[in-house]
C-alpha positions in Angstrom: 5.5 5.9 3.2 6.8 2.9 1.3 5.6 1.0 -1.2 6.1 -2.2 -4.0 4.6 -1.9 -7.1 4.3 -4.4 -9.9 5.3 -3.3 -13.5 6.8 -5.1 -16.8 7.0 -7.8 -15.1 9.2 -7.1 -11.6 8.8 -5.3 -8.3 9.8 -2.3 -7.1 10.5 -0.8 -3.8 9.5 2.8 -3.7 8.8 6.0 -1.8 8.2 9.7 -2.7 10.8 11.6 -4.4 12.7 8.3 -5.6 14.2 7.7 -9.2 13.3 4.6 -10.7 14.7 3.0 -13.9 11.3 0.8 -15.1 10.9 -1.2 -18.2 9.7 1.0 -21.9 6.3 2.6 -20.7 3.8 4.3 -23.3 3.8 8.4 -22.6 5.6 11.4 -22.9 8.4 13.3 -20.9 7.0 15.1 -18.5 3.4 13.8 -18.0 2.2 11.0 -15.0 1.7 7.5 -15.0 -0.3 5.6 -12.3 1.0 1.8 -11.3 -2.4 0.6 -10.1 -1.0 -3.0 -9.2 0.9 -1.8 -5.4 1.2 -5.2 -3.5 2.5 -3.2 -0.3 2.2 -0.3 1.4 3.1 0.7 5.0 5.6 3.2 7.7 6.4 2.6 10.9 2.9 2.4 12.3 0.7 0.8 9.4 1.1 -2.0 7.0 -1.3 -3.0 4.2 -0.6 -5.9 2.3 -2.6 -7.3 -0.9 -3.9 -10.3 -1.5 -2.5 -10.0 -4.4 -3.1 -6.3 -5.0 -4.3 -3.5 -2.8 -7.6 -2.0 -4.3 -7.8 1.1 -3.6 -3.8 2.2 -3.7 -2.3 4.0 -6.2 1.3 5.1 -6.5 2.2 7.8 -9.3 4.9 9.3 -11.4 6.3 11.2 -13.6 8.1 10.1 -16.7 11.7 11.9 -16.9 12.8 10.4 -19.7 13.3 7.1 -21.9 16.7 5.5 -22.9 18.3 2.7 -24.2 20.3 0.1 -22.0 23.7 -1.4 -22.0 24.0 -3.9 -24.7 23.9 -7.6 -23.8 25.2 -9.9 -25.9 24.9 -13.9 -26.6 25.8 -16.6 -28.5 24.0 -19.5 -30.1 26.1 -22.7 -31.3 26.1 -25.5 -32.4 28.5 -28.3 -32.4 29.8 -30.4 -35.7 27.0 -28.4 -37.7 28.6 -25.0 -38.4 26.5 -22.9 -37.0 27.4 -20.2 -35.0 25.2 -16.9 -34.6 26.3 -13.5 -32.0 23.2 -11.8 -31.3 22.8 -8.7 -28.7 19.9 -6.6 -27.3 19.4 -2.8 -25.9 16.6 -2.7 -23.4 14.9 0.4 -23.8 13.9 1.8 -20.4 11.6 4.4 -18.8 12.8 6.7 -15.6 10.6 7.5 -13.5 10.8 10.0 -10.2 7.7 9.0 -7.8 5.6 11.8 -6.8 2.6 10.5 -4.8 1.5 7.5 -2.4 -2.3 7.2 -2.2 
């Protein structure tokens, strides 16, 4: 069974048992999270897809742990105004192992 979900803002192909590095989610290691918003689920003999969303699908997880990115870094200038500012970011994520496709 396959499915895409639709969380912080992307999609996400998925199917049981598979490892999936998500934007920061609220919870703890070790307990579930359900993605209610699936736009597609199907195999080799069925196909659903939403319009947007499929009601009654649910595809859940469980939270393996939470860490920080690889920094990215920018720069902001200006010209004939001296101003020059580095700036850089660490995008915390969430990873998730998929347990169930409902």
């Amino acid at each position: 069974m396959l499915a895409i979900i639709k969380t912080g803002g992307k999609q996400y192909k998925v199917k049981v048992g598979d490892k999936v590095k998500i934007e920061k989610l609220a919870g703890e290691v070790g307990s579930t999270v359900n993605f209610s918003e699936v736009l597609f689920m199907g195999d080799e003999k069925e196909i659903k897809v939403g319009t947007p969303f499929l009601k009654e699908a649910k595809v859940e997880g469980k939270i393996l742990r939470t860490e920080q990115g690889d920094k990215v870094t920018g720069i902001k200038f200006k010209a004939k105004k001296r101003y020059k500012v580095k700036f850089g970011h660490r995008q915390i994520f969430t990873e998730v192992e998929i347990t169930k496709i409902a």
